[in-house]
VOPAGU-2260 file (C-alpha; in pm, 1 decimal, decimal comma):
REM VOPAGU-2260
SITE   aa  ch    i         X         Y         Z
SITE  UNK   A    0    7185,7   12641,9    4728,3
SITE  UNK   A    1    6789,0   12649,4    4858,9
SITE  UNK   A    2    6669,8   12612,0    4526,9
SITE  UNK   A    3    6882,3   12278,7    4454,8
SITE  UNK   A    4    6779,9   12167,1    4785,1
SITE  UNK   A    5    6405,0   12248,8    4689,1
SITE  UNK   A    6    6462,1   12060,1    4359,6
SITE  UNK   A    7    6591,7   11753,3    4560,6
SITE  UNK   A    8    6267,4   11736,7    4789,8
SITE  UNK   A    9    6076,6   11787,1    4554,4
SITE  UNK   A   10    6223,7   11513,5    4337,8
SITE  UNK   A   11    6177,7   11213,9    4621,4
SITE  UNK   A   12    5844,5   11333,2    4716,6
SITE  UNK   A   13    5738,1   11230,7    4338,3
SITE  UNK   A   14    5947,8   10969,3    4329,4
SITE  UNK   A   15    5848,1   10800,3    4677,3
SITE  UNK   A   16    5546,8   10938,4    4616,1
SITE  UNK   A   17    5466,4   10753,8    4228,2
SITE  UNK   A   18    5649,5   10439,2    4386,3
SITE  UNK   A   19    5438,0   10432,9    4696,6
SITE  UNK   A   20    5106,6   10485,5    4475,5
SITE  UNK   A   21    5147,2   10209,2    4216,4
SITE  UNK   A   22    5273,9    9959,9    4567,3
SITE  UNK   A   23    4862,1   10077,5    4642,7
SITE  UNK   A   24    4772,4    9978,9    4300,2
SITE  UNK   A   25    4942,5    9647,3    4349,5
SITE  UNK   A   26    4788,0    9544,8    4659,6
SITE  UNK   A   27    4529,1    9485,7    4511,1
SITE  UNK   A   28    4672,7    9420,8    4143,0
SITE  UNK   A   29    4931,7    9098,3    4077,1
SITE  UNK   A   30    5216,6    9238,2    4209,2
SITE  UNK   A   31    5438,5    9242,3    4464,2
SITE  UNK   A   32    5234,9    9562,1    4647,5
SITE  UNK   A   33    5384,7    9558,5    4977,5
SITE  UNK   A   34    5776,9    9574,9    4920,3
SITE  UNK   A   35    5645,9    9862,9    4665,2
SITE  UNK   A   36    5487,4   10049,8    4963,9
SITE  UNK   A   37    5762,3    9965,4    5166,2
SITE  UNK   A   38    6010,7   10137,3    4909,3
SITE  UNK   A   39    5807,8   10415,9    4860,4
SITE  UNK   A   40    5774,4   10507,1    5228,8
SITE  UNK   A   41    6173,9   10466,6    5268,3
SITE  UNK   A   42    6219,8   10706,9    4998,5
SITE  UNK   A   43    5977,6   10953,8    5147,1
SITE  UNK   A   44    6088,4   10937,3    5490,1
SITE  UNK   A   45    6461,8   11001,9    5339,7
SITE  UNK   A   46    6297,8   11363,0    5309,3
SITE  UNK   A   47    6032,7   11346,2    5529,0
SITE  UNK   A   48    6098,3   11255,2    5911,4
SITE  UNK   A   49    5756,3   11245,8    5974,9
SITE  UNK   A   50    5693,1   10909,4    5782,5
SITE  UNK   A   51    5906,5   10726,0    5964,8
SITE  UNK   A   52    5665,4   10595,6    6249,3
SITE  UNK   A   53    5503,8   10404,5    5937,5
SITE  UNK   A   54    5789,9   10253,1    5780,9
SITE  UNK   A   55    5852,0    9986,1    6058,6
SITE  UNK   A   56    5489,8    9828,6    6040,3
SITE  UNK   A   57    5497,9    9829,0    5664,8
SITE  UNK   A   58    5837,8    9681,9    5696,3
SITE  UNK   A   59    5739,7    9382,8    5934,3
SITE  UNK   A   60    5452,7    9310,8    5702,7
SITE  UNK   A   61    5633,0    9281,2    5384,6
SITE  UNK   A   62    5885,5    9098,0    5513,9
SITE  UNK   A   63    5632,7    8850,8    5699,1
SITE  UNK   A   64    5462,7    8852,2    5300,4
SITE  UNK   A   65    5843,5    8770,6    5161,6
SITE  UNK   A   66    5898,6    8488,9    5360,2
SITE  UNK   A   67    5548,0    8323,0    5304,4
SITE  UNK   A   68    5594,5    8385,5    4880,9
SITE  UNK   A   69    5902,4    8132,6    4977,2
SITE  UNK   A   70    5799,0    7912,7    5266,6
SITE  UNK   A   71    5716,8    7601,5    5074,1
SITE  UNK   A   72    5844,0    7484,8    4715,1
SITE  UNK   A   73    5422,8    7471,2    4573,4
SITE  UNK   A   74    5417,7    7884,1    4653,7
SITE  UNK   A   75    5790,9    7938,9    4505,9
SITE  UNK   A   76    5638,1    7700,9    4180,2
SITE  UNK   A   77    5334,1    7899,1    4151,5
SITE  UNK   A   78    5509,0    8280,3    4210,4
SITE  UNK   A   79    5750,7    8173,0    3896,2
SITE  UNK   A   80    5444,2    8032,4    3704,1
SITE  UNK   A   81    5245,8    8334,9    3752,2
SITE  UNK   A   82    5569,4    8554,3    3642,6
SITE  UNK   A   83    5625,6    8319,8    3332,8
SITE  UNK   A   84    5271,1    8381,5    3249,7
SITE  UNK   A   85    5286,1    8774,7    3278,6
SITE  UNK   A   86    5588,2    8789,3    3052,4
SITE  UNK   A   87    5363,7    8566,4    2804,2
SITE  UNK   A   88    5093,8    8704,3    2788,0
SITE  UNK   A   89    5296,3    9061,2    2757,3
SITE  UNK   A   90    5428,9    8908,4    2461,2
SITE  UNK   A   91    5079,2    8774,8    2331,0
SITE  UNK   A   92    4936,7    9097,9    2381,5
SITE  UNK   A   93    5218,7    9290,9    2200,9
SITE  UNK   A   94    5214,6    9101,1    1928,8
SITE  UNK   A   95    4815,8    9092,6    1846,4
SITE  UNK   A   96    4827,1    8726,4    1833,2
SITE  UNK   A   97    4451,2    8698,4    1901,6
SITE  UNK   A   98    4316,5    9031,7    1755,8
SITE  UNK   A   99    4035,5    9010,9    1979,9
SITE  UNK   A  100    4197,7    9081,8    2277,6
SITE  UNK   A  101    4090,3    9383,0    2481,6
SITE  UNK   A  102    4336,3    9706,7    2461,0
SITE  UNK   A  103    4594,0    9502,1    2256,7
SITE  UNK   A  104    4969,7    9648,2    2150,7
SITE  UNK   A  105    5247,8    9710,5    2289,2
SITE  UNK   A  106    5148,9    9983,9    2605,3
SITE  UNK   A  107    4960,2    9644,0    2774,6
SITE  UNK   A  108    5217,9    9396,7    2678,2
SITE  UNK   A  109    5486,9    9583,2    2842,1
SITE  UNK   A  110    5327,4    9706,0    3088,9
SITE  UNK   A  111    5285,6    9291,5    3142,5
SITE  UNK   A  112    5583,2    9221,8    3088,9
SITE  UNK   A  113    5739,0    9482,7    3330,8
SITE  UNK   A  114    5531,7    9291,3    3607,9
SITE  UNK   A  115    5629,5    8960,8    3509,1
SITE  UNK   A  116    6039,3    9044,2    3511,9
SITE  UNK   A  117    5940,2    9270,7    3892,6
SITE  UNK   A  118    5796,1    8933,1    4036,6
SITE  UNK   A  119    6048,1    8750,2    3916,7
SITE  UNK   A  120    6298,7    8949,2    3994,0
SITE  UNK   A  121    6110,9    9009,8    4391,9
SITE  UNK   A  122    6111,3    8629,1    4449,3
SITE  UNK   A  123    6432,3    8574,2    4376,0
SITE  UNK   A  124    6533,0    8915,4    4643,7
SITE  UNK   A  125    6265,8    8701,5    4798,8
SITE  UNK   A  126    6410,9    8377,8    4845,3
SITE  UNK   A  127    6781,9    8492,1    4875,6
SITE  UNK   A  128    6666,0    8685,0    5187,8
SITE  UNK   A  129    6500,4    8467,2    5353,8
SITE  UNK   A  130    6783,7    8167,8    5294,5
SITE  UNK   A  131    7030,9    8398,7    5449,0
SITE  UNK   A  132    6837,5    8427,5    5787,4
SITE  UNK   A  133    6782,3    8060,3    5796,0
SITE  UNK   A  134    7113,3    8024,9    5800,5
């Protein structure tokens, strides 16, 4: 029984922990960094009590950073642009179109594309959200 419960910990501390590291990555990456942090620290403090008194500042932040991504229709234009343009230029890069293209294949174009479908898919969380408590 202490051993599966060890297992468990030790399973959401590298979880929360890898999700809560590449939410760092993307705050200063294109990417939605703060709901990333925000998810890690939830999963942590599942485990760990101790995290908690951070959760509700990260929290009010990334919801504050929500509802500006959809406060006006030129950001929501530009957030679906930019996520349009990831998954393109995954594709462009996966495919070697221009062979001249730095670290080319498929480990950048997904990696691309994976951002451009989490943006997308973050806005939309994004805007649905924030609709229902204008409502």
């Amino acid at each position: 029984m202490a051993a599966g419960k060890h297992v468990k910990r030790v399973t959401i501390g590298v979880v929360g922990g890898v999700v809560l590291l590449v939410g760092v990555a993307l705050l200063v990456l294109p990417g939605p960094g703060l709901l990333l942090v925000l998810a890690g620290l939830l999963i942590l403090a599942s485990e760990f009590p101790w995290l908690e008194r951070y959760v509700d500042p990260v929290r009010d932040r990334a919801m504050k950073a929500a509802e500006d991504s959809v406060s006006s229709p030129l950001r929501i234009t530009g957030s679906v642009l930019c996520g349009l343009g990831l998954l393109a230029a995954g594709v462009i890069w996966g495919l070697r179109v221009f062979p001249w293209l730095p670290l080319a294949g498929w480990s950048t174009g997904s990696s691309l594309i994976l951002s451009g479908i989490v943006l997308l898919a973050l806005l939309g969380w994004s805007y649905r959200k924030v609709s229902a408590r204008r409502r």
